[in-house]
C-alpha positions as YAML, in Angstrom:
chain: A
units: angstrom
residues:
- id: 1
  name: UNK
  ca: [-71.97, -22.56, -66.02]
- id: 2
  name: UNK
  ca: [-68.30, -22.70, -67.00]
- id: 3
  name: UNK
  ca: [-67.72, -19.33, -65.46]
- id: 4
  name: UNK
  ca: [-68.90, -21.35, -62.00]
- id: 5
  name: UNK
  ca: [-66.45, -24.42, -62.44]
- id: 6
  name: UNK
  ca: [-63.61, -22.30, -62.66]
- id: 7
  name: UNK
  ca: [-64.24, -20.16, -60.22]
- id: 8
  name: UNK
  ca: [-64.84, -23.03, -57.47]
- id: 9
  name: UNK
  ca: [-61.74, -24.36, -59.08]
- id: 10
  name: UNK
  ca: [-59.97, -21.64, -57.89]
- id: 11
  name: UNK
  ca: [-61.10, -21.89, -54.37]
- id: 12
  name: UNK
  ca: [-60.00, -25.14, -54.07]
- id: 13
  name: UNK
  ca: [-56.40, -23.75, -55.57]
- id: 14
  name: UNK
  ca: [-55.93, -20.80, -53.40]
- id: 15
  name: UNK
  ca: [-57.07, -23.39, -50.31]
- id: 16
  name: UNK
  ca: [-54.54, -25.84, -50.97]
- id: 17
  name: UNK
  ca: [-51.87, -23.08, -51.31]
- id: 18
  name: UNK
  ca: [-52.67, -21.13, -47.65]
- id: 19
  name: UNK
  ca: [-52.68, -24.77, -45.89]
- id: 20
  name: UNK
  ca: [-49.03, -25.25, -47.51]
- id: 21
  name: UNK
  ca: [-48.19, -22.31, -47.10]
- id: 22
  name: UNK
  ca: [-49.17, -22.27, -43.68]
- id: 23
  name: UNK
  ca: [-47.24, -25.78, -43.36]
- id: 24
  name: UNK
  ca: [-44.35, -24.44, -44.73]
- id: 25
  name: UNK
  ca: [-43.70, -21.33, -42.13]
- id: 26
  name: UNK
  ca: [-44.49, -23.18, -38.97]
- id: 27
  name: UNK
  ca: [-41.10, -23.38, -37.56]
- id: 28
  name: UNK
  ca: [-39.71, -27.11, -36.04]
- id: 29
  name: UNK
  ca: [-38.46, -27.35, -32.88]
- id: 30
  name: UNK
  ca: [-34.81, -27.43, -33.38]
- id: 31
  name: UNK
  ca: [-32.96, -30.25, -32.50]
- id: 32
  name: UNK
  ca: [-29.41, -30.93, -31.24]
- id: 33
  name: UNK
  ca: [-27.23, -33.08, -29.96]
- id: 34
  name: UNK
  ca: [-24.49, -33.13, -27.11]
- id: 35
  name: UNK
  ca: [-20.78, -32.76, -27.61]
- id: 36
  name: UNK
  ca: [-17.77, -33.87, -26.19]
- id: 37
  name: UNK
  ca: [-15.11, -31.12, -25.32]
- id: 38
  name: UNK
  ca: [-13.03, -29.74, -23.18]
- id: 39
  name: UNK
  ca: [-14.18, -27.05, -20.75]
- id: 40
  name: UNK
  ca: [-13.45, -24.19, -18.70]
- id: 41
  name: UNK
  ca: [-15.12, -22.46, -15.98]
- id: 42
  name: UNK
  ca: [-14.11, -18.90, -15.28]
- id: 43
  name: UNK
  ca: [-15.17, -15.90, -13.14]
- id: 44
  name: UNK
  ca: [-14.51, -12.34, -15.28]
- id: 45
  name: UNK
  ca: [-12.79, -9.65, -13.12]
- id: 46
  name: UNK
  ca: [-11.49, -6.38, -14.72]
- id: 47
  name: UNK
  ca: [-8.74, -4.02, -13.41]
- id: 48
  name: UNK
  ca: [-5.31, -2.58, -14.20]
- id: 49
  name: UNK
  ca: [-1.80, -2.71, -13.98]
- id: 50
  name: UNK
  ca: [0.35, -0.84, -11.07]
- id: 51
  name: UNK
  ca: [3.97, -1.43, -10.47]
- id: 52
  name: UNK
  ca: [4.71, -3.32, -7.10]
- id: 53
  name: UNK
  ca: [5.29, -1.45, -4.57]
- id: 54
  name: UNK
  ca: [3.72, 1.68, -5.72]
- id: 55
  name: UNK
  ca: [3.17, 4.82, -4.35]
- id: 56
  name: UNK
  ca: [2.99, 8.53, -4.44]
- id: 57
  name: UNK
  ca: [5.55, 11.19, -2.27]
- id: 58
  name: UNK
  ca: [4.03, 14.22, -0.64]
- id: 59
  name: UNK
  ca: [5.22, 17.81, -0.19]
- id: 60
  name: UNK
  ca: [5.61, 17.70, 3.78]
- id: 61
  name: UNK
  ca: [5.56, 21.59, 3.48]
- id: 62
  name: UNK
  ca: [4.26, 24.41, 1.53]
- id: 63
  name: UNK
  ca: [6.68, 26.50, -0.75]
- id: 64
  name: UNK
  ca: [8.54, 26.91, -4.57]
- id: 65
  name: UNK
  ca: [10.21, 24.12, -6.59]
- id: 66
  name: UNK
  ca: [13.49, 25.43, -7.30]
- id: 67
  name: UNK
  ca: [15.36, 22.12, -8.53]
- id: 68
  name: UNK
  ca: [14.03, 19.21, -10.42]
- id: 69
  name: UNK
  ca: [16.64, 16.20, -9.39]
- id: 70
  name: UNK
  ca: [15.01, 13.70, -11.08]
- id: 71
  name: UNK
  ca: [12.51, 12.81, -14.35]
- id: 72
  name: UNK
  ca: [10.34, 10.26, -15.46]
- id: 73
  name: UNK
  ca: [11.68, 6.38, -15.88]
- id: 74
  name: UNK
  ca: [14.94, 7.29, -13.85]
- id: 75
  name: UNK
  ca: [15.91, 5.02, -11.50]
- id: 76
  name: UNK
  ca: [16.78, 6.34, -8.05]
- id: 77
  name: UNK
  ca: [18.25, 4.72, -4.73]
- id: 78
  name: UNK
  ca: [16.77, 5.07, -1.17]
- id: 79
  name: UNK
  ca: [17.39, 8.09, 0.16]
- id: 80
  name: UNK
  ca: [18.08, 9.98, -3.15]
- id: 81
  name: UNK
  ca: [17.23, 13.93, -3.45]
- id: 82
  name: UNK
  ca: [14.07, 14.14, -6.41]
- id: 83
  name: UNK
  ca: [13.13, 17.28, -5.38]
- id: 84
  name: UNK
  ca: [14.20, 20.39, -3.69]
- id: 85
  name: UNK
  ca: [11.90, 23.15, -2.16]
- id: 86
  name: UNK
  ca: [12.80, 26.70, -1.25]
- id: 87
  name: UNK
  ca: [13.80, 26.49, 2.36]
- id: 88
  name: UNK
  ca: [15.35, 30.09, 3.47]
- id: 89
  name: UNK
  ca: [13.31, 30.27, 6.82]
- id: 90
  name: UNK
  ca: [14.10, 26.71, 7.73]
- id: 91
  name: UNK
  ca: [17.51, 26.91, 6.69]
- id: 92
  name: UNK
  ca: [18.16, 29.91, 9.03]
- id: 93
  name: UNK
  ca: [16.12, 28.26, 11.98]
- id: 94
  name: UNK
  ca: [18.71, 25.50, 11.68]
- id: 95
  name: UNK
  ca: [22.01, 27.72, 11.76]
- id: 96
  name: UNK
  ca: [20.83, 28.90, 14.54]
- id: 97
  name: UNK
  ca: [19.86, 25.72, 16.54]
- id: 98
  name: UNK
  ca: [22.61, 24.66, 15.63]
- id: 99
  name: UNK
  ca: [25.05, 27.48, 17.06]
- id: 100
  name: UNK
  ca: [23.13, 27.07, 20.21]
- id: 101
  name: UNK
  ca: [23.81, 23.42, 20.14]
- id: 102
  name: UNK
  ca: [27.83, 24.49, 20.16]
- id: 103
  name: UNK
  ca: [27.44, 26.68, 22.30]
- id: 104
  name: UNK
  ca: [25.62, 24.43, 24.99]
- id: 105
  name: UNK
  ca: [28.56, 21.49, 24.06]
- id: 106
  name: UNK
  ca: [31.37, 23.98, 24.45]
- id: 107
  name: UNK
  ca: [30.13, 24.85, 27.82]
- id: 108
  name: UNK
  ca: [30.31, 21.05, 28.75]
- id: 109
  name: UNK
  ca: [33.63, 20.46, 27.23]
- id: 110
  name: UNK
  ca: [37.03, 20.38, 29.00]
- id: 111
  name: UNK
  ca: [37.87, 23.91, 27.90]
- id: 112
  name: UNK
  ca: [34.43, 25.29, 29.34]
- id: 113
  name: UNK
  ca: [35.24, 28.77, 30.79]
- id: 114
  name: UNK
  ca: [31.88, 27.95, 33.07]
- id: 115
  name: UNK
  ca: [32.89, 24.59, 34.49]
- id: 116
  name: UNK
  ca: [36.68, 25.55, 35.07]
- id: 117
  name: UNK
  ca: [35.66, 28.76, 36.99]
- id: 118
  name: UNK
  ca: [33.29, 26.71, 39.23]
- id: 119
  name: UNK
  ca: [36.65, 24.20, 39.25]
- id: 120
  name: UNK
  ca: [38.66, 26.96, 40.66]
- id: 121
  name: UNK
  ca: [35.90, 28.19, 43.19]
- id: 122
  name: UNK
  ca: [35.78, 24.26, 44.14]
- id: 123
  name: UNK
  ca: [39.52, 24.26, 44.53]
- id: 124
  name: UNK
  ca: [39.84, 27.74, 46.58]
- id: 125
  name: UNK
  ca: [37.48, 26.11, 48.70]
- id: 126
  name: UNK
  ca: [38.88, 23.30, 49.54]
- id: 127
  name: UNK
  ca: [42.51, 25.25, 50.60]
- id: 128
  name: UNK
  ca: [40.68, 27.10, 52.99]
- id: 129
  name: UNK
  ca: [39.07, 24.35, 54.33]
- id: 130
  name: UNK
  ca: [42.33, 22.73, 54.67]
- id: 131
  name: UNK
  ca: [44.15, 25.49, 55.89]
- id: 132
  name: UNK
  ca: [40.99, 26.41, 58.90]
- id: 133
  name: UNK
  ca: [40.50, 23.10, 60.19]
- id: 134
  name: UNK
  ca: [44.98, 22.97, 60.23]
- id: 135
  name: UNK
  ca: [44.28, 26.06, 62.41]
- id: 136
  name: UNK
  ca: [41.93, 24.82, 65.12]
- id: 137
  name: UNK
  ca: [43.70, 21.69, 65.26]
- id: 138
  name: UNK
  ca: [46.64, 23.82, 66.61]
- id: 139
  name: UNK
  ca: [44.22, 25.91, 68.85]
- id: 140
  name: UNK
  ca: [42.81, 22.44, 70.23]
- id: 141
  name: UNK
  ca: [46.33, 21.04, 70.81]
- id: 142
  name: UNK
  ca: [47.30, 24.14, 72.55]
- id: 143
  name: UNK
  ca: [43.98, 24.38, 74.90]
- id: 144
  name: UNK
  ca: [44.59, 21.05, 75.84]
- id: 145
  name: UNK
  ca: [48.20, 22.17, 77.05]
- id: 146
  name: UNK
  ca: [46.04, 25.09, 78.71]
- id: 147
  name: UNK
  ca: [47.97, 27.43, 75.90]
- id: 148
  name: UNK
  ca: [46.09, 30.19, 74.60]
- id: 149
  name: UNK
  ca: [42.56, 31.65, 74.99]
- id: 150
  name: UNK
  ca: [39.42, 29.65, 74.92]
- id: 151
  name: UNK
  ca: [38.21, 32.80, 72.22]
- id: 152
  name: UNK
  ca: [41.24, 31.91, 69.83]
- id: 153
  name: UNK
  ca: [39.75, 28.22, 69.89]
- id: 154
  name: UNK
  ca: [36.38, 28.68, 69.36]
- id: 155
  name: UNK
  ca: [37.33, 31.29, 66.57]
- id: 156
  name: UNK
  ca: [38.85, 28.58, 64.74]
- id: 157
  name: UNK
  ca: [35.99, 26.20, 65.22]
- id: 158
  name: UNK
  ca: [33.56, 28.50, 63.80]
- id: 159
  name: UNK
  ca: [35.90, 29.55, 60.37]
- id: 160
  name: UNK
  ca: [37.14, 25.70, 59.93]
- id: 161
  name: UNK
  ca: [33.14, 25.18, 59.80]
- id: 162
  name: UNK
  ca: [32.10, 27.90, 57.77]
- id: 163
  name: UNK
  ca: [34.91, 27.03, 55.47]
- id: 164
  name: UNK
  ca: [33.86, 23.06, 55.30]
- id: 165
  name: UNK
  ca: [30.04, 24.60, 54.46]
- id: 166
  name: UNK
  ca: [31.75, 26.41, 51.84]
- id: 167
  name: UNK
  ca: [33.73, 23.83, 50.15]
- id: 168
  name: UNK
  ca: [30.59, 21.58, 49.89]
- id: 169
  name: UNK
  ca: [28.43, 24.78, 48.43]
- id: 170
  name: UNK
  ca: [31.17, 24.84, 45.70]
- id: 171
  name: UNK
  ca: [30.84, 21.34, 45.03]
- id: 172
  name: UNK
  ca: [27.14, 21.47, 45.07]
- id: 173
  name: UNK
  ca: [27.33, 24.03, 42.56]
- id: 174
  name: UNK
  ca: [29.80, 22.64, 40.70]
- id: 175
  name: UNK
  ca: [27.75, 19.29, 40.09]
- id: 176
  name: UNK
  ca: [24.64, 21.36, 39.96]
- id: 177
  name: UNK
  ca: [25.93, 23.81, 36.92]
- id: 178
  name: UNK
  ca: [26.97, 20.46, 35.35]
- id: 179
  name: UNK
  ca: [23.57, 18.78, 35.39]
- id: 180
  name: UNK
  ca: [22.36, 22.40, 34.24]
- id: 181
  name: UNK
  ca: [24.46, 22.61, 31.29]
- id: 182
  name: UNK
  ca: [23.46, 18.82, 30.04]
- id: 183
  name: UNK
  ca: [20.18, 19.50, 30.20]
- id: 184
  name: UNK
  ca: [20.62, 22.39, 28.03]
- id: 185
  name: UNK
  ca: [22.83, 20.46, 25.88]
- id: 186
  name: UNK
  ca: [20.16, 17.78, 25.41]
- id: 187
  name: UNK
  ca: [17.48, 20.46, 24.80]
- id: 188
  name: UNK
  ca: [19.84, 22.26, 22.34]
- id: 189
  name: UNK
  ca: [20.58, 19.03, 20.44]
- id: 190
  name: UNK
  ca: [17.06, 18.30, 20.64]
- id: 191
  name: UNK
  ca: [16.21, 21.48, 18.99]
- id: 192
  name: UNK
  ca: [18.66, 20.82, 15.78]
- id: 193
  name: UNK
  ca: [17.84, 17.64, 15.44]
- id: 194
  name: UNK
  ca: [13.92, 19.36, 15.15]
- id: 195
  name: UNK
  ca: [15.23, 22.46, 12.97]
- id: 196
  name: UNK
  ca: [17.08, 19.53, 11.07]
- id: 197
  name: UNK
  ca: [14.84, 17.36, 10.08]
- id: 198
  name: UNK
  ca: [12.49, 20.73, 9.16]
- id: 199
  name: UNK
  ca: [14.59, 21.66, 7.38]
- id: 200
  name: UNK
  ca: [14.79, 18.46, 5.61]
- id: 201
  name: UNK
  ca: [11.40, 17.90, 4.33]
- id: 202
  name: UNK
  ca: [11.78, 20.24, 1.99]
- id: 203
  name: UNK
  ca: [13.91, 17.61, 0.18]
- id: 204
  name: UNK
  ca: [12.18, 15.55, -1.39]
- id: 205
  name: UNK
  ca: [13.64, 11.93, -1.46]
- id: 206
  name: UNK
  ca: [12.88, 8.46, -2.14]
- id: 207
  name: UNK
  ca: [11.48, 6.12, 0.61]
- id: 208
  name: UNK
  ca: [13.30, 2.64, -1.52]
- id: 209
  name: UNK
  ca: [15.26, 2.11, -4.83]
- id: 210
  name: UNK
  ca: [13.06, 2.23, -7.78]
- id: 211
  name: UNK
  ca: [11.64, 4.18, -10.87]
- id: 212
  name: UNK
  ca: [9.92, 7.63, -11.10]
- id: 213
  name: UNK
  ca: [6.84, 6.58, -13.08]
- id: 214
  name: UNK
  ca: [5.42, 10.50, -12.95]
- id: 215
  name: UNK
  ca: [6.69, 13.63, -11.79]
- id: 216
  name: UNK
  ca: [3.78, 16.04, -10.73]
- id: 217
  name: UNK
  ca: [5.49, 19.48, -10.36]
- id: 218
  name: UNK
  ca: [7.86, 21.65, -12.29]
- id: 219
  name: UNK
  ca: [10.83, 24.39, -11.41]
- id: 220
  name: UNK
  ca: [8.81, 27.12, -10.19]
- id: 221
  name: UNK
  ca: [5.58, 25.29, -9.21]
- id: 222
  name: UNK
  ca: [3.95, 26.02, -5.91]
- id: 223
  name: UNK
  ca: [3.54, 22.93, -4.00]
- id: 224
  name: UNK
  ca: [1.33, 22.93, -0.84]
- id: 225
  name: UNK
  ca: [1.34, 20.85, 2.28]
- id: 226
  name: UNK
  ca: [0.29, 17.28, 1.21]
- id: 227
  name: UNK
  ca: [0.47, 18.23, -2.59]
- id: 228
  name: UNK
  ca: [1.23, 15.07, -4.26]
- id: 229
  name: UNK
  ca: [5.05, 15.37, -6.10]
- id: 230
  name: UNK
  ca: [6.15, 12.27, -7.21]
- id: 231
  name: UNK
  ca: [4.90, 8.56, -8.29]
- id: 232
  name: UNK
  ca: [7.17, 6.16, -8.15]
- id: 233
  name: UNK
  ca: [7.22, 2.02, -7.78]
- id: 234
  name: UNK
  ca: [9.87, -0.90, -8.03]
- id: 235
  name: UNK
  ca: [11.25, -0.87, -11.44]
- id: 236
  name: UNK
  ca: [10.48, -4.08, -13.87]
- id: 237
  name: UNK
  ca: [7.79, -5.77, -10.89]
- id: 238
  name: UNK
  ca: [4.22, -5.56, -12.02]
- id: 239
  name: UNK
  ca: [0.68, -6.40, -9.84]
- id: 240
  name: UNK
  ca: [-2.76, -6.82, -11.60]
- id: 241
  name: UNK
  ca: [-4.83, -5.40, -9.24]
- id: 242
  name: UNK
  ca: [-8.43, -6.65, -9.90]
- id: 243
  name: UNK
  ca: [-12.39, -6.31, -8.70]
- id: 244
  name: UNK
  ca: [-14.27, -9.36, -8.23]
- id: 245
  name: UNK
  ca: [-18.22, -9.51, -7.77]
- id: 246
  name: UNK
  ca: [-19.04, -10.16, -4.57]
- id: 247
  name: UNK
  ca: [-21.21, -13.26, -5.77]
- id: 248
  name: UNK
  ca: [-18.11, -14.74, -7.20]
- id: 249
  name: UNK
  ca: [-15.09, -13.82, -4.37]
- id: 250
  name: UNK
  ca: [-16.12, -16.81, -2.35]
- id: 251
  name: UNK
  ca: [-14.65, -18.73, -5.69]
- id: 252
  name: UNK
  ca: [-11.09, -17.14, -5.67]
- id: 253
  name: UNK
  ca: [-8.36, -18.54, -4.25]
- id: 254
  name: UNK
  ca: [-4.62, -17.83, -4.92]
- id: 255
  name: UNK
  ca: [-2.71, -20.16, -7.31]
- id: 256
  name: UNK
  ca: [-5.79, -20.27, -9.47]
- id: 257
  name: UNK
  ca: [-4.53, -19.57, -13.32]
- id: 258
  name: UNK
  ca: [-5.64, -16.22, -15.20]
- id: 259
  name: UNK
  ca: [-5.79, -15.34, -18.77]
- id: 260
  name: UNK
  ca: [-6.55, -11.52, -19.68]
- id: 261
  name: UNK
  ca: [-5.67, -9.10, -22.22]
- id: 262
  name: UNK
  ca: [-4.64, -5.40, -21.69]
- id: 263
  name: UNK
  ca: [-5.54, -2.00, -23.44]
- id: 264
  name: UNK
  ca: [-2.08, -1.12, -24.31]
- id: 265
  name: UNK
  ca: [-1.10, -4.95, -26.31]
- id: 266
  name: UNK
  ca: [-4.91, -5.41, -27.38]
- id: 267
  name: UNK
  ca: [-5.81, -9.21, -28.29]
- id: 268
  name: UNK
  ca: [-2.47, -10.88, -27.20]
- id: 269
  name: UNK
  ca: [-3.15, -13.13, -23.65]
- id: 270
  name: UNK
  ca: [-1.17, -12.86, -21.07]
- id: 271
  name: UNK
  ca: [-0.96, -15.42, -18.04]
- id: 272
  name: UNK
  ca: [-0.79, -15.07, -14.52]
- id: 273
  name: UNK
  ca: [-1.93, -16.01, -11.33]
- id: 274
  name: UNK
  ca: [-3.98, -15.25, -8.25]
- id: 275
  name: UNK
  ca: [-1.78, -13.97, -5.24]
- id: 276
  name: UNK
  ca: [-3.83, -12.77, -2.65]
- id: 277
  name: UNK
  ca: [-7.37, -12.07, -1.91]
- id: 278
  name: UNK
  ca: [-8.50, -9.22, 0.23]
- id: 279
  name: UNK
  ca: [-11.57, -9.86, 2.63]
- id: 280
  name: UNK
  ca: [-13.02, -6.20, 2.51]
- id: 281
  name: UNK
  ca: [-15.49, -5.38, 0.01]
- id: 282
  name: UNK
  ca: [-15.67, -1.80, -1.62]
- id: 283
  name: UNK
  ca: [-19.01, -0.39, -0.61]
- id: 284
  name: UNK
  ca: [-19.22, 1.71, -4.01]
- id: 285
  name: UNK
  ca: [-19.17, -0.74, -6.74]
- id: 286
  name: UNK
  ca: [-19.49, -3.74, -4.20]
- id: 287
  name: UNK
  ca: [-16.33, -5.74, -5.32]
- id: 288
  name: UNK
  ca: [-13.65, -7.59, -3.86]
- id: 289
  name: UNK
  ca: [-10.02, -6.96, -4.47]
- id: 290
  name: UNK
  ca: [-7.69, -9.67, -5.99]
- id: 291
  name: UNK
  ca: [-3.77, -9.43, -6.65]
- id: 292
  name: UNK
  ca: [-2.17, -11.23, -9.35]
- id: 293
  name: UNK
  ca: [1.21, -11.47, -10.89]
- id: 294
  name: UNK
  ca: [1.92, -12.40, -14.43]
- id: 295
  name: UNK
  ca: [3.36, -15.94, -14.78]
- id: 296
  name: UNK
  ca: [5.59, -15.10, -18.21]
- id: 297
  name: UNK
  ca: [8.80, -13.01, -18.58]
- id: 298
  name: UNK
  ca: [6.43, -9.83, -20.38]
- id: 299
  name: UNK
  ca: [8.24, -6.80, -18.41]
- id: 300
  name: UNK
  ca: [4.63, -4.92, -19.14]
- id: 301
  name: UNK
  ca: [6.71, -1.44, -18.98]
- id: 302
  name: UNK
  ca: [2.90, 0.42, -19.09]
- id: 303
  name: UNK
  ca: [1.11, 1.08, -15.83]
- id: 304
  name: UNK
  ca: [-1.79, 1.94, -15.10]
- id: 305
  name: UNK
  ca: [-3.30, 0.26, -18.38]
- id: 306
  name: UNK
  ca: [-6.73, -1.06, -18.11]
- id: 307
  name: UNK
  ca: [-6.98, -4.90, -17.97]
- id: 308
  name: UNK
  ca: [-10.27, -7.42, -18.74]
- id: 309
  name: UNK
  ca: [-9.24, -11.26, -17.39]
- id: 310
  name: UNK
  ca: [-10.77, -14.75, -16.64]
- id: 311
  name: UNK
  ca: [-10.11, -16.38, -13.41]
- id: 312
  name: UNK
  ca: [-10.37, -20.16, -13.86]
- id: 313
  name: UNK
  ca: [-11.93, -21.53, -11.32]
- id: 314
  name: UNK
  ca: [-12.50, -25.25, -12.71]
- id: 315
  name: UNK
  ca: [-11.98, -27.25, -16.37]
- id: 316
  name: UNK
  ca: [-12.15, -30.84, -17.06]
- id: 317
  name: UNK
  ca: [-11.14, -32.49, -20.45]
- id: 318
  name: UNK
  ca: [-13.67, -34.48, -22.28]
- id: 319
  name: UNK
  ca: [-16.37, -33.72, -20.95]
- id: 320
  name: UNK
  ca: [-20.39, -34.30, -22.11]
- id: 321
  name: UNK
  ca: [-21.39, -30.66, -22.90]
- id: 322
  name: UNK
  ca: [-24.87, -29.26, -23.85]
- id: 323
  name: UNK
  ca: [-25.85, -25.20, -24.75]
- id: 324
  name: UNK
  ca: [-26.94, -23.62, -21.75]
- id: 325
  name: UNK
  ca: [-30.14, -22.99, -23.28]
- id: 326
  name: UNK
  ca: [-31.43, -25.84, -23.86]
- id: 327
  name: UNK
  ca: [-31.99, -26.09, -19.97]
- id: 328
  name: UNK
  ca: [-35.49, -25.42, -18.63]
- id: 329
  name: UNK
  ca: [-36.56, -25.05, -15.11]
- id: 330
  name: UNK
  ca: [-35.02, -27.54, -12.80]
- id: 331
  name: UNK
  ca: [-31.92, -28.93, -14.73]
- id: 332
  name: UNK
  ca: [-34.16, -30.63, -17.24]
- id: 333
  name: UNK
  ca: [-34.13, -31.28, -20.50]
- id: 334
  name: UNK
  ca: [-36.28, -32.06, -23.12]
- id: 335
  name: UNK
  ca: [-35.64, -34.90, -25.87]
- id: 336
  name: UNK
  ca: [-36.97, -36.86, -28.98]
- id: 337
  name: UNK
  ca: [-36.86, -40.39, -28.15]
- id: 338
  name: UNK
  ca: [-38.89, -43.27, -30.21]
- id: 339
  name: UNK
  ca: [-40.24, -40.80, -32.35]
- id: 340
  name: UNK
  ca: [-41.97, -39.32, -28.89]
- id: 341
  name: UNK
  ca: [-40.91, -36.35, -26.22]
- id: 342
  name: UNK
  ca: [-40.05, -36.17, -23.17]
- id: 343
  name: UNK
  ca: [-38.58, -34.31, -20.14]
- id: 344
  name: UNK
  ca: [-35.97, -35.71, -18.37]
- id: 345
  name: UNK
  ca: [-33.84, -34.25, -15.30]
- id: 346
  name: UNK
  ca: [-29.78, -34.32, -15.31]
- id: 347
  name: UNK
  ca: [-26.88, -33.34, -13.15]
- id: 348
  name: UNK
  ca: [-24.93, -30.61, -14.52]
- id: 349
  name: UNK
  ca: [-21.42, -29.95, -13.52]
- id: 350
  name: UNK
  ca: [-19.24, -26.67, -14.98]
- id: 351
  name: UNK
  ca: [-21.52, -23.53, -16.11]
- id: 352
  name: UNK
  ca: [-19.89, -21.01, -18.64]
- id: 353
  name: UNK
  ca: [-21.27, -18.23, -20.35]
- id: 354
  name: UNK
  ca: [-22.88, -20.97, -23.07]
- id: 355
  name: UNK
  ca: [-22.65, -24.15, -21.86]
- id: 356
  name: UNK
  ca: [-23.30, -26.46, -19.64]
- id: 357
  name: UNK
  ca: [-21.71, -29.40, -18.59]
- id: 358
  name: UNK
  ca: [-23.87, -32.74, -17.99]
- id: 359
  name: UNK
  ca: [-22.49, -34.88, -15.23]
- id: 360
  name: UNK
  ca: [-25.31, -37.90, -15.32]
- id: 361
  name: UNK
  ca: [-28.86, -38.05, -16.44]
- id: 362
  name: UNK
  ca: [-28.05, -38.37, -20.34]
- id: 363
  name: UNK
  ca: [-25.32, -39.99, -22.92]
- id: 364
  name: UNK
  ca: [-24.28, -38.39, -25.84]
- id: 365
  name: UNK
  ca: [-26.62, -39.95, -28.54]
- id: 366
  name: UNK
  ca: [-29.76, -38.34, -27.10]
- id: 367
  name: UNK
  ca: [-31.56, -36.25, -29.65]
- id: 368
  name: UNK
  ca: [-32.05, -32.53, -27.29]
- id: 369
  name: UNK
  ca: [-35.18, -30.25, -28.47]
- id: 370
  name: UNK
  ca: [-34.06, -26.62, -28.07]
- id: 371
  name: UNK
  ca: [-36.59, -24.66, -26.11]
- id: 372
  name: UNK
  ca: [-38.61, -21.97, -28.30]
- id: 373
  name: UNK
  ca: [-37.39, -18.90, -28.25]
- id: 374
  name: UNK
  ca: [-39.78, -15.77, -27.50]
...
């Protein structure tokens, strides 16, 4: 009989402890309450660092480095020689385009043997034709006296023509040779010029004064036709070149303030700001390209270094500021008021990561019940 007592005893023990036990690990519904703070809203972009005005020089023709004018972090004027590539062909094609070129100007010049023979033909001419149509003159004179023979006169006709035909050939030919020989002379010059500038793209130089960021070939190195040789950009000028989502480019203007960090300097934040936004969007990663410029004196001597930044599009001080979890479908919220719950429906404003600001709809002494997580 005692053996009985205890055991139902017992049952009513081990009852008691599974209902608090069970009491005991039924979680609460948390509860919060809203904050005032400042807060930001930002759109994330990543990218990296290029010096302004950058770009790469290409071998214009195929052949051997054979002198290295120039090195990494030099700074070089427009126009300077980086990089020199055998040229013996090109070099001879010019010498000789060239000696045709002084040729075809020496024939033009005052002491051309060409021009002053056809001067001398010219002149020759014209004393004949001086001297023949002095001659039948005479014979006319005379005939008209009814001196002489009418064969004498008619002669003299005939030469004093056939020497006026022959003074304007010589002209003709003179002018003609002339117009000849300038033609040739612009062809000639045309042709140096050509063997020139040939001749000349197997110097490598720089298109604007800057630095040479990277050199890409060495004394000795083949290069072929379009090889890239030489990076180079303005000197202390820096661009953040960043990609935007497409669901966010619509939000970017420039002026708008950026903070980001680098690779190279780690945590330290840098500032800057948006300068342009391009309209095209890259088909392979679907992005939108944004230049920047950093706002502070950092030189950033690194290129090339990988950057992560916020853009930020909107903040506002003071502002009533919930978690942006404890939202549920439609901008609602749900709260402990009275000792009963409810669901009521706000405005919201700026959206970060987190949070959430709350225009209208609730004040900052509402009690919030955070939605169960799964």
């Amino acid at each position: 009989m005692k053996l009985s007592k205890f055991r139902l005893a017992s049952r009513r023990s081990l009852g008691l402890f599974t209902a608090c036990l069970f009491f005991l690990t039924c979680k609460q519904p948390a509860e919060i309450y809203p904050v005032r703070k400042n807060i930001v809203e930002t759109v994330y972009a990543s990218g990296r660092i290029l010096a302004d005005s950058e770009y790469t020089v290409y071998a214009l023709n195929a052949g051997t480095v054979i002198r290295k004018m120039a090195k990494e972090g030099d700074q070089v004027s427009r126009g300077q020689v980086l990089l020199v590539i055998r040229s013996t062909a090109p070099a001879a094609r010019l010498a000789a385009a060239d000696a045709v070129f002084d040729n075809a100007r020496q024939n033009l010049s005052a002491n051309s043997r060409i021009l002053n023979d056809l001067k001398i033909a010219t002149q020759n001419a014209d004393l004949r034709y001086t001297n023949d149509s002095l001659l039948y003159t005479r014979y006319r004179n005379l005939w008209a006296l009814n001196i002489g023979t009418k064969v004498n006169l008619d002669n003299a006709q005939t030469q004093c023509a056939i020497s006026l035909n022959q003074k304007k050939a010589a002209r003709e030919q003179y002018y003609s040779t002339v117009n000849d020989l300038k033609v040739t002379l612009k062809n000639a010059r045309s042709q140096a010029v050509s063997a020139r500038s040939d001749l000349d793209n197997y110097f490598i130089r720089a298109e604007s004064d800057g630095t040479v960021y990277q050199t890409l070939k060495e004394n000795g190195e083949a290069v072929k036709m379009n090889d890239p040789v030489i990076m180079m950009g303005k000197s202390r000028a820096r661009i953040i070149r960043l990609a935007v989502d497409q669901q966010d480019i619509d939000r970017i203007r420039p002026g708008q303030s950026i903070l980001l960090k680098t690779d190279v300097t780690g945590e330290r934040i840098f500032k800057a700001r948006v300068t342009r936004t391009f309209p095209v969007m890259n088909e392979m990663d679907q992005t939108f390209r944004v230049d920047a410029a950093f706002l502070d004196n950092n030189r950033q001597p690194y290129i090339h270094s990988s950057v992560e930044a916020n853009i930020v599009i909107q903040q506002k001080r003071n502002c009533l500021v919930v978690p942006g979890s404890a939202l549920t479908t439609g901008d609602s919220l749900r709260i402990s008021r009275g000792g009963k719950r409810a669901s009521i429906a706000v405005k919201t404003g700026i959206r970060t990561i987190s949070e959430v600001e709350i225009v209208s709809g609730l004040d900052e002494h509402a009690r919030i019940i955070m939605p169960e997580q799964p």
